[in-house]
N, CA, C and O atoms as a GROMACS GRO file, in nm:
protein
  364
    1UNK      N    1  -5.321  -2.590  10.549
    1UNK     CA    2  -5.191  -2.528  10.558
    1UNK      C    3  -5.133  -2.555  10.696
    1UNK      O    4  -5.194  -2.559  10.803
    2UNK      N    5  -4.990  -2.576  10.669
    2UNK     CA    6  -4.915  -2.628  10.853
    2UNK      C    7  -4.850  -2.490  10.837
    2UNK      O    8  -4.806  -2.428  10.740
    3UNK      N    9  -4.861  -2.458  11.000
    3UNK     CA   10  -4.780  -2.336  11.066
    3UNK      C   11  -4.748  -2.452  11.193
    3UNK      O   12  -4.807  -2.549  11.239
    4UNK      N   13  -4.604  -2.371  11.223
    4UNK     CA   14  -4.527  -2.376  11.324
    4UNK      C   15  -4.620  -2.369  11.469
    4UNK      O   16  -4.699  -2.275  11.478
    5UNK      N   17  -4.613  -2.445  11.556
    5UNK     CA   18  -4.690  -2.404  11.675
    5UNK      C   19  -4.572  -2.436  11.754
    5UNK      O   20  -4.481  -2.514  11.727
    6UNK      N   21  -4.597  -2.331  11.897
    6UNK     CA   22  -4.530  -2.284  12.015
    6UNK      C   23  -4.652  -2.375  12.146
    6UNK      O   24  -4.768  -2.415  12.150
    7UNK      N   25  -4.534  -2.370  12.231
    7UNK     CA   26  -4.597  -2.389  12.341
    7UNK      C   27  -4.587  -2.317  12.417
    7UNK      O   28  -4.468  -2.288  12.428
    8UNK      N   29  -4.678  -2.236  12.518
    8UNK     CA   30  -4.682  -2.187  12.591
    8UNK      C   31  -4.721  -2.222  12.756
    8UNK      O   32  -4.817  -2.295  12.779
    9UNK      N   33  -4.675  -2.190  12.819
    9UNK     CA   34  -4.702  -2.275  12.984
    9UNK      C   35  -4.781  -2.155  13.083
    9UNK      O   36  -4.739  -2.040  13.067
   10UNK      N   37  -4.883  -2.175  13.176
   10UNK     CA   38  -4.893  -2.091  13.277
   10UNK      C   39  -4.898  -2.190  13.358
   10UNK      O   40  -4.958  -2.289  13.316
   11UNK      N   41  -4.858  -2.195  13.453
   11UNK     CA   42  -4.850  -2.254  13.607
   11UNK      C   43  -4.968  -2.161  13.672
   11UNK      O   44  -5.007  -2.047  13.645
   12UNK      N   45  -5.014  -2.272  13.782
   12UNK     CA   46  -5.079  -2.220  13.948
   12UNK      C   47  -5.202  -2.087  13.923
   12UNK      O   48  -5.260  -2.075  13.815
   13UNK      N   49  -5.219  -2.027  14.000
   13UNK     CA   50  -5.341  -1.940  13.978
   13UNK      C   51  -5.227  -1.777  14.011
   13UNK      O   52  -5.172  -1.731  14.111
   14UNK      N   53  -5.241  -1.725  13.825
   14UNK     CA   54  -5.132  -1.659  13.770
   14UNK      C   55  -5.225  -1.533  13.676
   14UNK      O   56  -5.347  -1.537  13.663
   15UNK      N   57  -5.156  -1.452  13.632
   15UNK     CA   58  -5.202  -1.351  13.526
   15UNK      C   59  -5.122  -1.300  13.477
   15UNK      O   60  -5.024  -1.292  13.551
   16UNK      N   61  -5.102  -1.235  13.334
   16UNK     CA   62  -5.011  -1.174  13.305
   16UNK      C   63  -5.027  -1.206  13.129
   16UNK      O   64  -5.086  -1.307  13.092
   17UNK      N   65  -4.976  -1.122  13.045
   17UNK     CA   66  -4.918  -1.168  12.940
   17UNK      C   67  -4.882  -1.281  12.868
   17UNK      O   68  -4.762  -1.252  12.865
   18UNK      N   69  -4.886  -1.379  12.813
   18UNK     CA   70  -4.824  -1.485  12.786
   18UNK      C   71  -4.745  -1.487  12.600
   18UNK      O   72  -4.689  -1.579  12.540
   19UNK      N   73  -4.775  -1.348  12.560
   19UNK     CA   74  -4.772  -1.414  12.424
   19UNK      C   75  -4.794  -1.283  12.374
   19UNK      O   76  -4.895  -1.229  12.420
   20UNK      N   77  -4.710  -1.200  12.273
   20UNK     CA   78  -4.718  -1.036  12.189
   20UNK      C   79  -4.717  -1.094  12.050
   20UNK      O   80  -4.666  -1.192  11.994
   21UNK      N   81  -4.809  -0.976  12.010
   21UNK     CA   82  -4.818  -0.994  11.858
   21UNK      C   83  -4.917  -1.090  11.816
   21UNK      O   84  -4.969  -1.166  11.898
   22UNK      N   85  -4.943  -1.092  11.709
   22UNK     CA   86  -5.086  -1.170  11.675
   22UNK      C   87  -5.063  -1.312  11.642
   22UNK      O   88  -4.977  -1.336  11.558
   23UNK      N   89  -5.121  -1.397  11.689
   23UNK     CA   90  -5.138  -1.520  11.712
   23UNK      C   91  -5.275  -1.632  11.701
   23UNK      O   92  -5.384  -1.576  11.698
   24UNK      N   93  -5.276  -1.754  11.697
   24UNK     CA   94  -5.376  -1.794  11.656
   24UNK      C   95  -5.375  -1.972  11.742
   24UNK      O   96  -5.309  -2.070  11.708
   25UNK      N   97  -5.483  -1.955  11.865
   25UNK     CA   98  -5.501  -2.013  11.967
   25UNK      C   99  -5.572  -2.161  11.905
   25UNK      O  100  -5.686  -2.176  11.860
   26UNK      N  101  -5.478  -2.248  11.918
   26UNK     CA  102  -5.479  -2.375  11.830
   26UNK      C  103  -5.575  -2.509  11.952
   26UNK      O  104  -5.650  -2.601  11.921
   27UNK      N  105  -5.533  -2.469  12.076
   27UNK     CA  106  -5.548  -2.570  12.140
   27UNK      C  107  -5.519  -2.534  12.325
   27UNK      O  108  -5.462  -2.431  12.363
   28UNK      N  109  -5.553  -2.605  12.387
   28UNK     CA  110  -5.552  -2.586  12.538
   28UNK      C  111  -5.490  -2.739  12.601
   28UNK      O  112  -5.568  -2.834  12.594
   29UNK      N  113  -5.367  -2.760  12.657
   29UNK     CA  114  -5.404  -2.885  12.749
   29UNK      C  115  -5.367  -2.844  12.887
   29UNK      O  116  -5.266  -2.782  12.921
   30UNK      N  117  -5.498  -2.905  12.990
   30UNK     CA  118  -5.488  -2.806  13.142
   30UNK      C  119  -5.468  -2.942  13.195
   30UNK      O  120  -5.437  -3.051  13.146
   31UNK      N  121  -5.513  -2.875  13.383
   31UNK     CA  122  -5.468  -2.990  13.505
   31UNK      C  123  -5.562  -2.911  13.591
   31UNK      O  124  -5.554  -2.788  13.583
   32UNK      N  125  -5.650  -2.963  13.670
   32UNK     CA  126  -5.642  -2.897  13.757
   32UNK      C  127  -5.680  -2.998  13.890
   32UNK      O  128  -5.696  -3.117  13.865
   33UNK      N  129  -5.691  -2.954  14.021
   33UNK     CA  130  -5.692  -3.029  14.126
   33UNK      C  131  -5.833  -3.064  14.192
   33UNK      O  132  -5.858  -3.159  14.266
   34UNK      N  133  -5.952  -2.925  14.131
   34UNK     CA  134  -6.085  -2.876  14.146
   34UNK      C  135  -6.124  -2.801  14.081
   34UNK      O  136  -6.104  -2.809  13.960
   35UNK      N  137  -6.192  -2.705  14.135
   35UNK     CA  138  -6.290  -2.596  14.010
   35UNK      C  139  -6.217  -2.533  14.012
   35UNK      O  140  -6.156  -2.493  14.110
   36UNK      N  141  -6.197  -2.500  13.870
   36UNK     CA  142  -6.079  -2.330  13.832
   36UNK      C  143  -6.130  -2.308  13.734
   36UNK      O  144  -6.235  -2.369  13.713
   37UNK      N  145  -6.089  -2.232  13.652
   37UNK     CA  146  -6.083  -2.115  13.562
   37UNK      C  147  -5.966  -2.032  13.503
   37UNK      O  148  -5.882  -1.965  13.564
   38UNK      N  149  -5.986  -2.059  13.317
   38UNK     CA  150  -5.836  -2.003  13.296
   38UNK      C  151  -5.945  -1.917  13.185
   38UNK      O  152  -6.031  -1.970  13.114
   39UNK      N  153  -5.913  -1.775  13.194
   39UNK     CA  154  -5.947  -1.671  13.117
   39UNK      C  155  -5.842  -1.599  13.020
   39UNK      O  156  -5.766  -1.506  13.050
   40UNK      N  157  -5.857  -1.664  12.897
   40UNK     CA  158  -5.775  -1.571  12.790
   40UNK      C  159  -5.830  -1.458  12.698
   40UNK      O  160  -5.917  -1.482  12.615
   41UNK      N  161  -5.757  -1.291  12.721
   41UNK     CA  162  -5.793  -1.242  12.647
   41UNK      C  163  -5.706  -1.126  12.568
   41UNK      O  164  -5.603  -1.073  12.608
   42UNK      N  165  -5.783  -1.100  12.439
   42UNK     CA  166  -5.675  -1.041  12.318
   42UNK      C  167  -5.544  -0.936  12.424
   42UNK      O  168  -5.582  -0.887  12.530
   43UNK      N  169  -5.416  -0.919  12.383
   43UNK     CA  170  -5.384  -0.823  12.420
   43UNK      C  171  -5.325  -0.818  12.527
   43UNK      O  172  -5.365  -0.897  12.612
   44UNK      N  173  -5.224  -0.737  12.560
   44UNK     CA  174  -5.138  -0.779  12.696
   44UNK      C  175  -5.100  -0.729  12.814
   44UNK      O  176  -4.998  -0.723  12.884
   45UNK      N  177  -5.292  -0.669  12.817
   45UNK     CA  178  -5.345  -0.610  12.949
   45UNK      C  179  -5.449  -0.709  12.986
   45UNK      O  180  -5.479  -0.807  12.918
   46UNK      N  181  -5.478  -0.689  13.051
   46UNK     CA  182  -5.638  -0.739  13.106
   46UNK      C  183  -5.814  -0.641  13.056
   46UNK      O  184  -5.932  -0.672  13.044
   47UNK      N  185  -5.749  -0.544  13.043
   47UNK     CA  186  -5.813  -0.455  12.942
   47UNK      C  187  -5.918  -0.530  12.808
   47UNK      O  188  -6.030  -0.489  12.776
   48UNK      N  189  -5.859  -0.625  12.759
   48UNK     CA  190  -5.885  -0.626  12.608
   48UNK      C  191  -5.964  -0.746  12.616
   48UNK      O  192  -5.946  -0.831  12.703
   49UNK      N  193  -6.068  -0.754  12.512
   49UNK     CA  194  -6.167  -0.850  12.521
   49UNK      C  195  -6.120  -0.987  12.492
   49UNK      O  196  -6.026  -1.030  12.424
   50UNK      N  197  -6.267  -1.080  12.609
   50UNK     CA  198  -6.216  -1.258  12.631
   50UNK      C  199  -6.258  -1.296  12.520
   50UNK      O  200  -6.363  -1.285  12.456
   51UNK      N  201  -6.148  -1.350  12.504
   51UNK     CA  202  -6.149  -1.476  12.345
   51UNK      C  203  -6.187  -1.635  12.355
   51UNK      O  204  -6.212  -1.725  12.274
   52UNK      N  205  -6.175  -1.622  12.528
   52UNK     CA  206  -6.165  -1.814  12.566
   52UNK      C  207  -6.212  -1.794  12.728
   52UNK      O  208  -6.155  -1.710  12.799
   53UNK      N  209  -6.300  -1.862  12.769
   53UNK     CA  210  -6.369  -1.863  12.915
   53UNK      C  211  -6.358  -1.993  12.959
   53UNK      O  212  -6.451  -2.043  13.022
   54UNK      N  213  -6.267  -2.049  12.936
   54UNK     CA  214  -6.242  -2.190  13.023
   54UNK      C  215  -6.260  -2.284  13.162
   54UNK      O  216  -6.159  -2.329  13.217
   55UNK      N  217  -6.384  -2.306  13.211
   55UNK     CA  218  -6.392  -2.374  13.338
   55UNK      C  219  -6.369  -2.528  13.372
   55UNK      O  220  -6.428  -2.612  13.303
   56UNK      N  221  -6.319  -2.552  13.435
   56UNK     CA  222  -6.240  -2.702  13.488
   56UNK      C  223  -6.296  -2.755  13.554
   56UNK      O  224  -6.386  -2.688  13.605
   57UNK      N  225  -6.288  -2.875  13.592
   57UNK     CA  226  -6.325  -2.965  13.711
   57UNK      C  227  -6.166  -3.031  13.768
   57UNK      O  228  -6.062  -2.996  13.712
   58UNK      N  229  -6.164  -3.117  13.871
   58UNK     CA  230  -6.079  -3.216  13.884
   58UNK      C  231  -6.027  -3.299  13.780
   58UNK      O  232  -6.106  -3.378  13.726
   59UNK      N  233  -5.864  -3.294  13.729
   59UNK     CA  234  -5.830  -3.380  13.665
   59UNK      C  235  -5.789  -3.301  13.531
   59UNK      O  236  -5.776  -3.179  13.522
   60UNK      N  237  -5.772  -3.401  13.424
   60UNK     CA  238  -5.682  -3.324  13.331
   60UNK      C  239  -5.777  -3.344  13.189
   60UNK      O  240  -5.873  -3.420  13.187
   61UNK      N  241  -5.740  -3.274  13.088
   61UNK     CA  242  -5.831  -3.228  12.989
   61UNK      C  243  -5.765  -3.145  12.827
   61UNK      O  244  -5.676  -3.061  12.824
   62UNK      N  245  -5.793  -3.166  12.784
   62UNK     CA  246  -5.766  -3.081  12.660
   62UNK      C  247  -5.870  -3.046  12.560
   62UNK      O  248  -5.972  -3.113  12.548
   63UNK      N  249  -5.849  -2.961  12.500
   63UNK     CA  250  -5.970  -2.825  12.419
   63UNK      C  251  -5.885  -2.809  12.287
   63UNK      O  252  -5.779  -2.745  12.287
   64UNK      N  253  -5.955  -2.890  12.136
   64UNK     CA  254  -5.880  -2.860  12.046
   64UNK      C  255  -5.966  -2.765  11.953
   64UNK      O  256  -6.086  -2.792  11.939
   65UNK      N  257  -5.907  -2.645  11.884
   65UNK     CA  258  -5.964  -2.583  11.793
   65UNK      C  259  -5.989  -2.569  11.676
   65UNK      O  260  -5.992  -2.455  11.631
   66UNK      N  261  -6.015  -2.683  11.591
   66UNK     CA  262  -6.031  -2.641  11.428
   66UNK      C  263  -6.043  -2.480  11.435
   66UNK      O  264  -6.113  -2.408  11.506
   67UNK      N  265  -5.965  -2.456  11.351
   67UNK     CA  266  -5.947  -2.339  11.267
   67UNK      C  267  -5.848  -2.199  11.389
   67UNK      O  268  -5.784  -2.095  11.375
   68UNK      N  269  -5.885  -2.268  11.476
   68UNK     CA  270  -5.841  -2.167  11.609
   68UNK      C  271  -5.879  -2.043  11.625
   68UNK      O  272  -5.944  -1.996  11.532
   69UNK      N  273  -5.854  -1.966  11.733
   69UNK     CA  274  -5.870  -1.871  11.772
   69UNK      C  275  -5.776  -1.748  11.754
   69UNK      O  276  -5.687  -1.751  11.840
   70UNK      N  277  -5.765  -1.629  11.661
   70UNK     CA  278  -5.727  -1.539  11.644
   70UNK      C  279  -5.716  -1.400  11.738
   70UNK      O  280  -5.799  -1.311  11.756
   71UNK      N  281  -5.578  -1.417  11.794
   71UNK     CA  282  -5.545  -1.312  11.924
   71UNK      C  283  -5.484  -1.202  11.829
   71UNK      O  284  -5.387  -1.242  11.764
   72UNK      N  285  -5.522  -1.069  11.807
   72UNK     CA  286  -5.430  -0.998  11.765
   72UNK      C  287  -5.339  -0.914  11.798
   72UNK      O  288  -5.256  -0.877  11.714
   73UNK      N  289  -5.339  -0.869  11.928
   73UNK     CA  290  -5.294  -0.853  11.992
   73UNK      C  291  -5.144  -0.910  12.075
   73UNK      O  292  -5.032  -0.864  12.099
   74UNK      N  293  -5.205  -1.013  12.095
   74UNK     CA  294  -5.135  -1.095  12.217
   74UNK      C  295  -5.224  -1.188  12.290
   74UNK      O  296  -5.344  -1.190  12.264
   75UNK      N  297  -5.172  -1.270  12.384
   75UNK     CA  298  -5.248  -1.345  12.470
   75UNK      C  299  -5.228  -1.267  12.632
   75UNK      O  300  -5.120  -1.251  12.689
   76UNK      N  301  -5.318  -1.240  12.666
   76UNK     CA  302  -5.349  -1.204  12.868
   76UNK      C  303  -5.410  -1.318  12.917
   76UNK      O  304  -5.516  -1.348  12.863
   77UNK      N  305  -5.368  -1.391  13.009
   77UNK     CA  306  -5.387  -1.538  13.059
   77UNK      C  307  -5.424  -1.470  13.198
   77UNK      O  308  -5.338  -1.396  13.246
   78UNK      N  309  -5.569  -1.491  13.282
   78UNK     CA  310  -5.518  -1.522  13.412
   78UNK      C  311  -5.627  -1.649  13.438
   78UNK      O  312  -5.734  -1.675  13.384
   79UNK      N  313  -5.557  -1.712  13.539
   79UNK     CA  314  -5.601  -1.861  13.588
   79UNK      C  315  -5.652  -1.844  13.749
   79UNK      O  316  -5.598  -1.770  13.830
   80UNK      N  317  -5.764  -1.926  13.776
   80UNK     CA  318  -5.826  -1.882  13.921
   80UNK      C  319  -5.866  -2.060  13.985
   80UNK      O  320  -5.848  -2.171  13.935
   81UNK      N  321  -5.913  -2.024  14.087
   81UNK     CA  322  -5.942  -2.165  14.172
   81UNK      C  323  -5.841  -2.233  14.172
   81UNK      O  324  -5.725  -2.195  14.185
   82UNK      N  325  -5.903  -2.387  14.149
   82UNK     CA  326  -5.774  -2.472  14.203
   82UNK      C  327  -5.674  -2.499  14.104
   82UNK      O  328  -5.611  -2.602  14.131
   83UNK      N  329  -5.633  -2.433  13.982
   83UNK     CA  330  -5.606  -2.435  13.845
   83UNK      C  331  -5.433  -2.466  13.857
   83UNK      O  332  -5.350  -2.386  13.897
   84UNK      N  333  -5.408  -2.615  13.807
   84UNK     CA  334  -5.275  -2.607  13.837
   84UNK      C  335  -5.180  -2.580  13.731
   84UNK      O  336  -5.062  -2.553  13.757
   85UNK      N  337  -5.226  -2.586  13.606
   85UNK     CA  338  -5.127  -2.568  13.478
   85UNK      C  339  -5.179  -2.580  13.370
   85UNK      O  340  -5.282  -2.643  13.392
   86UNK      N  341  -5.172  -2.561  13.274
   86UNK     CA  342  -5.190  -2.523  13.099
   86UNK      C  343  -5.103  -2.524  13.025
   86UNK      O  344  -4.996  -2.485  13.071
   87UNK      N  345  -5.108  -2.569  12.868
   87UNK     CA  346  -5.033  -2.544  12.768
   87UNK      C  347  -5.118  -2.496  12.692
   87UNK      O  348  -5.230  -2.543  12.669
   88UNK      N  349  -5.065  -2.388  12.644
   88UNK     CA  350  -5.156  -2.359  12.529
   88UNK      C  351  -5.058  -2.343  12.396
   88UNK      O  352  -4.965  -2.266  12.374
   89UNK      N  353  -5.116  -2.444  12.318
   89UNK     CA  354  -5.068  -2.432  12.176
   89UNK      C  355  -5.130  -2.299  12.061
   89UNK      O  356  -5.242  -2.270  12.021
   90UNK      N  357  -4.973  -2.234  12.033
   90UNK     CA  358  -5.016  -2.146  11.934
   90UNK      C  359  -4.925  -2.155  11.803
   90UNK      O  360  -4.824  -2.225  11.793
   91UNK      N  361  -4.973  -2.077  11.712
   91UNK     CA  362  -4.921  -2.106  11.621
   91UNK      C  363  -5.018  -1.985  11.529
   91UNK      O  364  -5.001  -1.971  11.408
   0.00000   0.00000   0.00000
């Protein structure tokens, strides 16, 4: 079955919300400059449990999900180290 997918962006080493209402985490494409870390979890606190523990190296990358990942909530994004950007495809 095709659903509609969104893109979503976080820039730089960030936190916050990215995304309300329930959703279904299709895919990741990052950047980063060195070691970082982008932590997504349900819900649009920091409160709510990690769905995705993402660690990086230098350089760029993408993470695809058969079947994806089910946020019901929402998505809470925060990004650490040298972490320069993300898309995350939802849908």
């Amino acid at each position: 079955m095709d659903t509609e997918v969104t893109a979503v962006r976080i820039a730089g080493v960030a936190s916050g919300p990215l995304f309300t209402g329930r959703t279904r985490l299709k895919g990741v494409v990052f950047c980063a400059t060195g070691a970082g870390q982008l932590e997504l979890r349900d819900g649009i606190t920091n409160a709510g449990p990690v769905k995705l523990l993402l660690d990086v190296v230098a350089g760029t990358g993408d993470v695809q999900i058969p079947g994806g990942i089910v946020f019901k909530d929402g998505v809470y994004a925060t990004s650490s180290g040298l972490f320069v950007s993300a898309n995350l495809l939802l849908g």
